[in-house]
DRENVO-746428 format. One record per residue (C-alpha): residue in three letters; x, y, z. Coordinates in steps of 0.02 Angstrom, whole numbers, padded with zeros to 5 digits, always signed. Layout:
<rs>
ALAXYZ/...
</rs>
This chain:
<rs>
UNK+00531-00464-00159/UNK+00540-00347-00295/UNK+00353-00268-00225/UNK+00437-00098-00277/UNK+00511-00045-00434/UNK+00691+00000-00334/UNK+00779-00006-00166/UNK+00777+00146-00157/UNK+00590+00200-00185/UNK+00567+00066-00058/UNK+00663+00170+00072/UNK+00574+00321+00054/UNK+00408+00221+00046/UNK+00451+00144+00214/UNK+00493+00301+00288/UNK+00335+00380+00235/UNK+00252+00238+00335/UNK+00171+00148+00170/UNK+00259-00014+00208/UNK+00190-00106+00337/UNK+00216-00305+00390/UNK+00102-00396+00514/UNK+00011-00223+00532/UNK+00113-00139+00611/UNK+00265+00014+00511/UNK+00443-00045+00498/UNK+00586+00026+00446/UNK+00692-00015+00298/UNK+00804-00129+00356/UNK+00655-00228+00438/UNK+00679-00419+00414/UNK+00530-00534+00361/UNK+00502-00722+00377/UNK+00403-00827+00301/UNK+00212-00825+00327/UNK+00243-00623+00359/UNK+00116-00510+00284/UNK+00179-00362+00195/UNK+00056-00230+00139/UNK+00114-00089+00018/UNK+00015+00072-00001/UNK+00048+00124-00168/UNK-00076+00254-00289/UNK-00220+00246-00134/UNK-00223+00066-00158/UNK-00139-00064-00035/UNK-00055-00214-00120/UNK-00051-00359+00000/UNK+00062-00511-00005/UNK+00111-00651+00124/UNK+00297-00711+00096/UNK+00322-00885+00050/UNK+00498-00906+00046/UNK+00643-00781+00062/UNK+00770-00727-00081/UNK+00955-00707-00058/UNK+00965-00599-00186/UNK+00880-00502-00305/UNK+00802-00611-00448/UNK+00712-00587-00610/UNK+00518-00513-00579/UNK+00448-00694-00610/UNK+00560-00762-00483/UNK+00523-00636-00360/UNK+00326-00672-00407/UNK+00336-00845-00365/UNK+00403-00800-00177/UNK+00248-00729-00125/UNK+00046-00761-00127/UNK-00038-00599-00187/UNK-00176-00565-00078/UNK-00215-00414-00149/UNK-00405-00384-00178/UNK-00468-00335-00382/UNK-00461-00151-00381/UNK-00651-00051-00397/UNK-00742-00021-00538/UNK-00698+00132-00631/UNK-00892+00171-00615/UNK-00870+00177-00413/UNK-00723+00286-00419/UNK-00807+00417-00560/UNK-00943+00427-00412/UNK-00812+00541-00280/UNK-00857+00696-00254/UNK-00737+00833-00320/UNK-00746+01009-00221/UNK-00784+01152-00353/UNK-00584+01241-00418/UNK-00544+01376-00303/UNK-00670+01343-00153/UNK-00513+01313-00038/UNK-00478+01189+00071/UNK-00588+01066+00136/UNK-00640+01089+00314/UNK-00585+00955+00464/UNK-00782+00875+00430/UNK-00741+00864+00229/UNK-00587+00797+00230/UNK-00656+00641+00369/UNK-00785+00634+00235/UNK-00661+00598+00101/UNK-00567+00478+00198/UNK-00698+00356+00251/UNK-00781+00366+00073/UNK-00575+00310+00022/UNK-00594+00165+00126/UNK-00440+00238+00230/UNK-00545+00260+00411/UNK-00510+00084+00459/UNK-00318+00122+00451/UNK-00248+00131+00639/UNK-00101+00252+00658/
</rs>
């Protein structure tokens, strides 16, 4: 669906456990139907899409566009995203209560794993 600039980036991002359809990890190979929801972690971000039809092969970008319904919501305002805290260079690394800090101000709490 052309969600990932190549096959394999794709791979490694569904080994790292970005890739995720119907909420729940899958593997490479993974199959999806239609009405499937894929959701793509990419840059801290996730990109979320719900398949509309499936492609027998690989297609031009538009093509691949029109498979799909992004679902994805508008990123932040760069204003909210100046406003993270940054820990002072060379004060080491955050302790267990920082970095759960960090991840529920990132929105990434929610996540089950």
């Amino acid at each position: 669906m052309r969600l990932i600039k190549s096959r394999s980036l794709a791979t490694a991002a569904c080994r790292a456990g970005h890739v995720r359809v119907n909420g729940e990890k899958v593997k490479a190979a993974q199959a999806v139907r239609v009405g499937d929801e894929v959701r793509v972690r990419e840059a801290g971000f996730d990109k979320i899409v719900v398949v509309g039809a499936i492609l027998s092969k690989r297609v031009s970008a538009p093509v691949a566009a029109a498979s799909y319904t992004d679902l994805t919501p508008p990123p932040p305002p760069r204003e909210e995203l100046a406003l993270a805290p940054m820990r002072d260079r060379g004060a080491g690394r955050p302790t267990k209560r920082e970095r759960r800090d960090l991840e529920k101000l990132r929105g990434r709490d929610s996540v089950d794993e």
